[in-house]
C-alpha positions in Angstrom: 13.4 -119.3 -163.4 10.3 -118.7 -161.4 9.3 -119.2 -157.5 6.6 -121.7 -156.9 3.6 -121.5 -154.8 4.1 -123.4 -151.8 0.7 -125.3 -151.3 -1.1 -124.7 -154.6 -0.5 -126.4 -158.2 -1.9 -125.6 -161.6 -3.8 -128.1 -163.7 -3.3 -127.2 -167.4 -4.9 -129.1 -170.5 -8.2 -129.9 -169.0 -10.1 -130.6 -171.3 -13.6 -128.2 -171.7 -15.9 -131.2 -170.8 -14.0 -131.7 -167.6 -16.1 -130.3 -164.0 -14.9 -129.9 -161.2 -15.7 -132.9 -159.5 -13.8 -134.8 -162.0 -10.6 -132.3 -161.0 -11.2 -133.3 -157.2 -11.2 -137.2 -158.7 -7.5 -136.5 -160.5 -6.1 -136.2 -156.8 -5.8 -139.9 -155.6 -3.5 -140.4 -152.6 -1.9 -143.3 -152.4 -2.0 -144.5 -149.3 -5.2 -145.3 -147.4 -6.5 -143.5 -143.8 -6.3 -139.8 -143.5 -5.4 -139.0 -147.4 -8.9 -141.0 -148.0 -10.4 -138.8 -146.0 -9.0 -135.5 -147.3 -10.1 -137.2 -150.6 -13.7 -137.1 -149.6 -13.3 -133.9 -148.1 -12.0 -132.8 -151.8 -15.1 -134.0 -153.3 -17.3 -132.3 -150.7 -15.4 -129.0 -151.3 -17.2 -128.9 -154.9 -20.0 -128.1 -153.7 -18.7 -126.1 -150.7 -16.6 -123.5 -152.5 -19.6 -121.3 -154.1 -20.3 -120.3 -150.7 -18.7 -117.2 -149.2 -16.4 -118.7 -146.8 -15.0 -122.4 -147.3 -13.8 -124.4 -144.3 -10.1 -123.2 -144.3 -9.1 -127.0 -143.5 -10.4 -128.1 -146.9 -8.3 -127.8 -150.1 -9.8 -125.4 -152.2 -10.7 -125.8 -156.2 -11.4 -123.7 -159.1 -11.1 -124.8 -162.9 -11.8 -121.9 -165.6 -11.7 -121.9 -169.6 -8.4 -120.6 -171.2 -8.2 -120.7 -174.4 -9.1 -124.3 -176.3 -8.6 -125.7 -172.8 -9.4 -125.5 -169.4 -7.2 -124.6 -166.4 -7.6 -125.6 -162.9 -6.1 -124.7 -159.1 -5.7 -127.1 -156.2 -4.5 -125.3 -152.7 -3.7 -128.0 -150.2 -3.6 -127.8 -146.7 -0.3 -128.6 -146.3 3.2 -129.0 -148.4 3.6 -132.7 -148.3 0.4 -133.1 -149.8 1.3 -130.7 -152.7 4.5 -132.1 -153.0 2.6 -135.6 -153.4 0.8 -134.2 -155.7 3.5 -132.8 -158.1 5.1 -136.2 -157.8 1.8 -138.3 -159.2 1.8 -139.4 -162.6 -1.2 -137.9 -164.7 -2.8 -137.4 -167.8 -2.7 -133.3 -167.4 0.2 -131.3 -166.9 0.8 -130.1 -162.7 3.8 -127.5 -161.9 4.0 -124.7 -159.0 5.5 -122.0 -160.3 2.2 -120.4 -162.4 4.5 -119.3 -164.9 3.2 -116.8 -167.6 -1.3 -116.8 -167.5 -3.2 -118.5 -165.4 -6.9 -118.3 -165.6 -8.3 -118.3 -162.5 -12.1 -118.0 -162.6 -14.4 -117.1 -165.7 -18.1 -116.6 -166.0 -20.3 -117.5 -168.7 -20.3 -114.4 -170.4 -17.7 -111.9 -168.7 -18.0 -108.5 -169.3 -14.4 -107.2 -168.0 -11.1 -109.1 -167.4 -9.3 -108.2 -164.4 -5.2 -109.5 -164.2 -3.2 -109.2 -161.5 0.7 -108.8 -161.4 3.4 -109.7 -158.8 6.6 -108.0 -157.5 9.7 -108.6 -156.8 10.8 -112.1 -156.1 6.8 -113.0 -156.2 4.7 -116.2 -157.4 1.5 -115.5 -159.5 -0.3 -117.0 -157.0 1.2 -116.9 -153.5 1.6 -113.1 -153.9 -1.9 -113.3 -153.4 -2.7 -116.1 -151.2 -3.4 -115.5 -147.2 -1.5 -118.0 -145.0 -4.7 -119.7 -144.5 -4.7 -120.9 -148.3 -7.4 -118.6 -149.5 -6.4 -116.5 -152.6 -8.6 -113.3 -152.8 -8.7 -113.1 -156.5 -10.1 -116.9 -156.7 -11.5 -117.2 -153.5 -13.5 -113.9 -153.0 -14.0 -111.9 -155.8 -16.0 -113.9 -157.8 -18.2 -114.2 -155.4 -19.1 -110.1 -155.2 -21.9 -109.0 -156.8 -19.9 -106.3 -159.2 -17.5 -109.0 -160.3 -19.3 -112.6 -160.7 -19.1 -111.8 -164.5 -15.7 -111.4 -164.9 -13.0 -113.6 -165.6 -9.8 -113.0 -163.5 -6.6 -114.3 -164.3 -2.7 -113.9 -163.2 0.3 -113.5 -164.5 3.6 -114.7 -164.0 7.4 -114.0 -164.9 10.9 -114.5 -163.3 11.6 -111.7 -161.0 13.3 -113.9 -158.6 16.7 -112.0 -157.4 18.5 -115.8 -157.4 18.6 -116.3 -161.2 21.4 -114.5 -162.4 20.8 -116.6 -165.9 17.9 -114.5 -167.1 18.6 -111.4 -168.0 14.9 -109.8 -169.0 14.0 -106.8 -167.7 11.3 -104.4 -167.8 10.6 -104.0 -171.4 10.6 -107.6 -171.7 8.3 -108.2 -169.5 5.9 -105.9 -170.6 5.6 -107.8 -173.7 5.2 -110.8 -172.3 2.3 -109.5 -170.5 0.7 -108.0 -173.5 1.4 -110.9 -175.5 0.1 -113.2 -173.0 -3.1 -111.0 -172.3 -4.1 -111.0 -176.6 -3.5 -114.7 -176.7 -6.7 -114.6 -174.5 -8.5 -111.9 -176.0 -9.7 -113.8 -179.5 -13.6 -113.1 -180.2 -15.3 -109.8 -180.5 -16.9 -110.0 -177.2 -13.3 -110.4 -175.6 -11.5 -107.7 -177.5 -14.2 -104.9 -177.3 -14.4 -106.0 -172.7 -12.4 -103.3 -170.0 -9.8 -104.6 -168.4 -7.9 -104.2 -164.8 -4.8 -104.9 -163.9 -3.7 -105.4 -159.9 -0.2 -104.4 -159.5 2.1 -105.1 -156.6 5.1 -103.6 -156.1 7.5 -104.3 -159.2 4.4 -105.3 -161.1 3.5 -101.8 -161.0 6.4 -100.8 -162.9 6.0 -103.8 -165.4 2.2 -102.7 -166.0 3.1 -98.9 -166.5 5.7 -99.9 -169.5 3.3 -102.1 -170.9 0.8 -99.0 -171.0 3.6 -96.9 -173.1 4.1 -99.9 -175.4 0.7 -100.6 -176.0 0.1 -96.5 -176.6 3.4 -96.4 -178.8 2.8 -99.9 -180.9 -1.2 -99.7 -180.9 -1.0 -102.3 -183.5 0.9 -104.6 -182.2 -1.1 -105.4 -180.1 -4.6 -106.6 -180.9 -7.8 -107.0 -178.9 -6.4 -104.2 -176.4 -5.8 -100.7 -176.3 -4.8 -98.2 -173.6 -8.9 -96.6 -173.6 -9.7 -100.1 -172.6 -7.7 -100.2 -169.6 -7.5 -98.9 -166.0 -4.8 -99.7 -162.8 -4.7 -100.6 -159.3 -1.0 -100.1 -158.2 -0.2 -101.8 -154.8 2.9 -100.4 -152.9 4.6 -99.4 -156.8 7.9 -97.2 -155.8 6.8 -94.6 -158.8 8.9 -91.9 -157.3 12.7 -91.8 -156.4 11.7 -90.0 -152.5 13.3 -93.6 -151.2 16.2 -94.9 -153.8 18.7 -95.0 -151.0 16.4 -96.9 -148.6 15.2 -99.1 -151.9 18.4 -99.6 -153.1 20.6 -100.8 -149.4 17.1 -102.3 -148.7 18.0 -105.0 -152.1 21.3 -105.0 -151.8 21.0 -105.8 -147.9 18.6 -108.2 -148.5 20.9 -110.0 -151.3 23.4 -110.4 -149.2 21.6 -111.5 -146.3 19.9 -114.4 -148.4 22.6 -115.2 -150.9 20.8 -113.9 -154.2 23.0 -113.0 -156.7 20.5 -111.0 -159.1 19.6 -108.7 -156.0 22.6 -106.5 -157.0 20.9 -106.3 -160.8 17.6 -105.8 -159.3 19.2 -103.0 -157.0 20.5 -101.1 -159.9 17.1 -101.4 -162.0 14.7 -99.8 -159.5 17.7 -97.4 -158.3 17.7 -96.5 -162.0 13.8 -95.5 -162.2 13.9 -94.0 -159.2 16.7 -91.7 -160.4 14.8 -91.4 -163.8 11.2 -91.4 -162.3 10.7 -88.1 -163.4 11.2 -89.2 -166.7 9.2 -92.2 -166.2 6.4 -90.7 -165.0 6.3 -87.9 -168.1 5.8 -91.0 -170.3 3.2 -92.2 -168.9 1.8 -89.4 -168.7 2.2 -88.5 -171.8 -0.1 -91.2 -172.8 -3.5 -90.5 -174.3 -6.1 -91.0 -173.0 -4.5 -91.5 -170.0 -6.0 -94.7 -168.4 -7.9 -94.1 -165.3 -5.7 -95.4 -162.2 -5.8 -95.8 -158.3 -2.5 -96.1 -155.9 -2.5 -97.7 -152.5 0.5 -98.2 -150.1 1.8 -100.1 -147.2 1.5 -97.7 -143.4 3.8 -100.4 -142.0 7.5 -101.9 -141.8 8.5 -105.1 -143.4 9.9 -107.3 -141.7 12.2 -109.9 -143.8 14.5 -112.4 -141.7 14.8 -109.8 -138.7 15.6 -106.9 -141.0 12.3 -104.3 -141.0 12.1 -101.4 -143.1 9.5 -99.4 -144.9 9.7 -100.4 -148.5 7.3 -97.9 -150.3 6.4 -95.0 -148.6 2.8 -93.4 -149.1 5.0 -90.2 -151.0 6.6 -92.9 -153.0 3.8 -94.8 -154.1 1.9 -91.6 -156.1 2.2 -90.9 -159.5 2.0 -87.9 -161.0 -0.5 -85.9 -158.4 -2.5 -89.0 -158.0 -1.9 -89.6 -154.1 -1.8 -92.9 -152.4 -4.2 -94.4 -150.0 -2.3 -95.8 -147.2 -3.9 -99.6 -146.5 -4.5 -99.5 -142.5 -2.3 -102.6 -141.1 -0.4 -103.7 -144.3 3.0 -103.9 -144.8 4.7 -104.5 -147.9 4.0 -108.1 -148.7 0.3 -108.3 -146.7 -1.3 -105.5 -148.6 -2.2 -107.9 -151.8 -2.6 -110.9 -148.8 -6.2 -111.2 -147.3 -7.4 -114.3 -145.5 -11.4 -113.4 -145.2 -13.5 -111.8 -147.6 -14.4 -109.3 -144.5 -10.8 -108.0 -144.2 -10.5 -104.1 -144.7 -8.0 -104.1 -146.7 -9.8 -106.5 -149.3 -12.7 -104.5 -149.4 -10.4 -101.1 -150.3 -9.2 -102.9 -152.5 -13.1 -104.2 -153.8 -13.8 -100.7 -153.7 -11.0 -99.2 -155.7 -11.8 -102.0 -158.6 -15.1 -100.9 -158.5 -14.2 -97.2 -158.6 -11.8 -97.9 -161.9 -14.7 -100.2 -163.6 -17.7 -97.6 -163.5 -14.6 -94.5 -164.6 -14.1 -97.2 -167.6 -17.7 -97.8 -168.6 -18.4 -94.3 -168.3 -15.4 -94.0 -170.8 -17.1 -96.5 -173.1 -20.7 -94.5 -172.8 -19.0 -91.6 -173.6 -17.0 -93.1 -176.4 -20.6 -94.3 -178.3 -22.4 -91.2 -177.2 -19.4 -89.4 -179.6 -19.4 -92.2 -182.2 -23.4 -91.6 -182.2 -23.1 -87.7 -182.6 -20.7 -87.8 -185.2 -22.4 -90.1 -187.5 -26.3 -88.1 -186.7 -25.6 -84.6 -187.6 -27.3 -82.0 -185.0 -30.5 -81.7 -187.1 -34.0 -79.7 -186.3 -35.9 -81.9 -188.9 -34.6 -85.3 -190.4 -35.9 -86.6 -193.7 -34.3 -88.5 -196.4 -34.5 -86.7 -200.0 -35.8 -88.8 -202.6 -37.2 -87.7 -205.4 -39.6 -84.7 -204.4 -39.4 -85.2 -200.2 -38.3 -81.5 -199.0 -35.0 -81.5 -196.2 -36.0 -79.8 -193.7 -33.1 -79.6 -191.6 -30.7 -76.5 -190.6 -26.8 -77.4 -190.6 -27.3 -81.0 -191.6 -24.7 -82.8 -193.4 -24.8 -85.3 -196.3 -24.6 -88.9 -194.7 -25.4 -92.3 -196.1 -22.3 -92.3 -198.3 -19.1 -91.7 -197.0 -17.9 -88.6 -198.0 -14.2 -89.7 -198.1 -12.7 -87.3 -200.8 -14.1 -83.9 -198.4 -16.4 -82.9 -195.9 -19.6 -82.1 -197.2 -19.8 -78.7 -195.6 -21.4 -76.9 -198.4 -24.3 -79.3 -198.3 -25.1 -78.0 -195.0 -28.9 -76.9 -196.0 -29.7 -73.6 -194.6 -33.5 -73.4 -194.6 -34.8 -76.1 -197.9 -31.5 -75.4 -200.6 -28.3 -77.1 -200.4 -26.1 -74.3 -201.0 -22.9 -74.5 -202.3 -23.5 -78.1 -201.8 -19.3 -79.4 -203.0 -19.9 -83.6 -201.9 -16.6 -84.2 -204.0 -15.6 -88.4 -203.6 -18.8 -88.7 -201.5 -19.8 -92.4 -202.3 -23.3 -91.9 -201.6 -24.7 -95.4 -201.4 -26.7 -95.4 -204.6 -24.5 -93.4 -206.9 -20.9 -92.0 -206.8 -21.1 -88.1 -206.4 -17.4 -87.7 -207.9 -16.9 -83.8 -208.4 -21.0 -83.5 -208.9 -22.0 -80.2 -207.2 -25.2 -79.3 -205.2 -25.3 -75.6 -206.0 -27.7 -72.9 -205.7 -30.9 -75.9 -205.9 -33.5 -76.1 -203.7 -34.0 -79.7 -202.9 -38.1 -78.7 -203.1 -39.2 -81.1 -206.3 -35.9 -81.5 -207.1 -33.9 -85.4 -208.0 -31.0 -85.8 -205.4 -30.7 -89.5 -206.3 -30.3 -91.9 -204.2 -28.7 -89.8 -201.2 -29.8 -89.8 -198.2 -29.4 -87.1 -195.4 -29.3 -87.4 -191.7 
């Protein structure tokens, strides 16, 4: 079971030759007057939404490729009209409760992905979405200069405390997200691209098991790895400081509300809090460690009269990372920003940007290694064929792969390969099987078809 955005509905099976004016078109009201209006209004918003700031009357659109399809998001200015929306008979797919991926913006050619993850009892979208409609991660961030080549997406899965039917937990979800993240992550250009995840609360903990599975099952799951990625954590209870406060916090709040999972949900996080330190070993235990950020609510919650503070700034580190407390926020308005000028969006802006340069510095670093080891650290560099002299000093034998041993006695100390043992080297124009270099001078002499670098 999943909670559903209250003024927003996803469009699924668009097809790709579907724009955006044609999305705006699939909303018809009914009746005539007002609706006809806010019909027109739709069609203006088109070519309104690119802007920085929309008119916060309007209904907002965005439609973004996802897989063989496209995917599309309408936020309306009030419920009625969403539920009238839901209720209209169509030849694409509408629901509210952005189960599993959404795709919320993609450019032409991205070059990172950036997902972001709910909490407890949280929607994919409303999570994220400012009581004036507008939804950061759709809204805003494409627009910054850092991020217009990205694509951005959200995902989705029942943490509601009211189904006591599903009994998925942690593990569980992690897969899903992986799972759900691959199925997007097809051609080379996708697989090889960074990605971010934005984690609130619960989400945090989801995202931090899916960083052990992915480091203990590398294989399962293709087009990502742990190098690839980096976190944002938003008010994630990482430590146990607060597992009585956490815990009579759920349990009140069950009772209070009439959820009849809270007392399950009460018993997970009061388990990771008492384990955290076990938790947090794992994690840390992974390597390379992917490069991470924490931020944290400075003020109480306040839920139906009862306030408390959820995730403390202690709380929200993880092992000797601190957290940035988020001026203002409490627990649910730290991931909920209603202008693009907000402070705590652009902390936020600026943490993303911190964790993509730390990742393509990671990726620089990772080809400056891959280059090194494949060019040996030469003075001179000069293929041997036939009478050309080496002149190099520690070189190794390249241009075969030298799979049955490391050439190290072919390392040519002034002009003779010394020593040279190239045993199982397939040396692209001849097989060097248990042929020795030893005592020659390569001066006038026939090293066949190797080549050194």
């Amino acid at each position: 079971m999943f909670s559903h955005s209250s003024r927003t509905v996803r469009v699924s099976g668009i097809p790709l030759d579907i724009e955006e004016e044609d999305l705006a078109d699939y909303w018809r009201p009914r009746s005539k007057g007002s609706s006809s209006k806010l019909l027109r209004l739709v069609r203006r918003l088109v070519s309104l939404q690119h802007q920085a700031v929309c008119n916060l009357d309007l209904p907002i659109v965005s439609l973004a490729p996802q897989n063989q399809y496209q995917t599309g998001t309408i936020t309306f200015p009030s419920k009625a009209l969403k539920r009238h929306a839901l209720r209209k008979p169509g030849k694409w797919k509408l629901d509210d409760e952005f189960n599993w991926m959404t795709v919320l913006y993609a450019a032409a050619e991205p070059d990172i992905d950036i997902c972001a993850i709910h909490g407890l009892n949280g929607n994919a979208f409303d999570t994220w979405a400012a009581e004036n409609g507008h939804m950061w991660l759709r809204d805003f961030l494409p627009q910054h200069t850092r991020f217009k080549n990205s694509r951005i997406m959200t995902f989705g899965y029942s943490s509601l405390l009211r189904d006591s039917r599903n009994g998925a937990a942690l593990a569980e979800w992690a897969h899903s997200l992986l799972q759900s993240i691959v199925s997007l992550r097809k051609s080379h250009p996708e697989c090889t691209r960074p990605m971010i995840f934005v984690c609130h609360s619960l989400g945090g903990l989801v995202v931090r098991e899916a960083m052990i599975q992915l480091h203990d099952f590398p294989n399962r799951y293709h087009g990502l790895s742990v190098k690839q990625c980096g976190l944002i954590f938003l008010s994630t209870p990482h430590s146990g400081a607060i597992a009585a406060d956490w815990n009579e916090y759920l349990v009140e709040l069950a009772e209070r509300v009439g959820k009849v999972r809270g007392h399950d949900f009460a018993y997970m996080l009061g388990s990771f809090n008492r384990e955290s330190r076990r938790a947090k070993e794992r994690f840390k235990l992974i390597n390379p460690t992917p490069p991470y950020l924490c931020l944290a609510e400075t003020r109480e919650t306040n839920i139906r009269g009862y306030a408390r503070m959820i995730v403390t700034l202690d709380s929200a580190g993880l092992n000797g990372e601190p957290a940035q407390g988020v001026d203002g926020a409490d627990h649910r308005t730290i991931c909920q920003y209603s202008r693009d000028t907000d402070a705590g969006y652009i902390q936020i802006v600026e943490c993303l940007e911190n964790i993509s340069e730390r990742l393509r510095n990671d990726e620089l670093s990772t080809i400056v290694l891959s280059r090194n080891l494949l060019s040996p650290n030469t003075r001179g560099r000069s293929n041997i064929s036939g009478t050309q002299t080496y002149n190099g000093r520690g070189g190794r034998i390249y241009g075969g792969n030298a799979q049955g041993g490391d050439a190290r006695g072919g390392d040519a100390w002034g002009s003779g390969a010394q020593g040279g043992n190239a045993q199982g080297g397939n040396a692209f124009g001849g097989n060097s099987n248990g042929s020795y270099i030893r005592g020659g001078n390569a001066r006038g002499g026939d090293a066949g078809s190797f080549q050194v670098w």
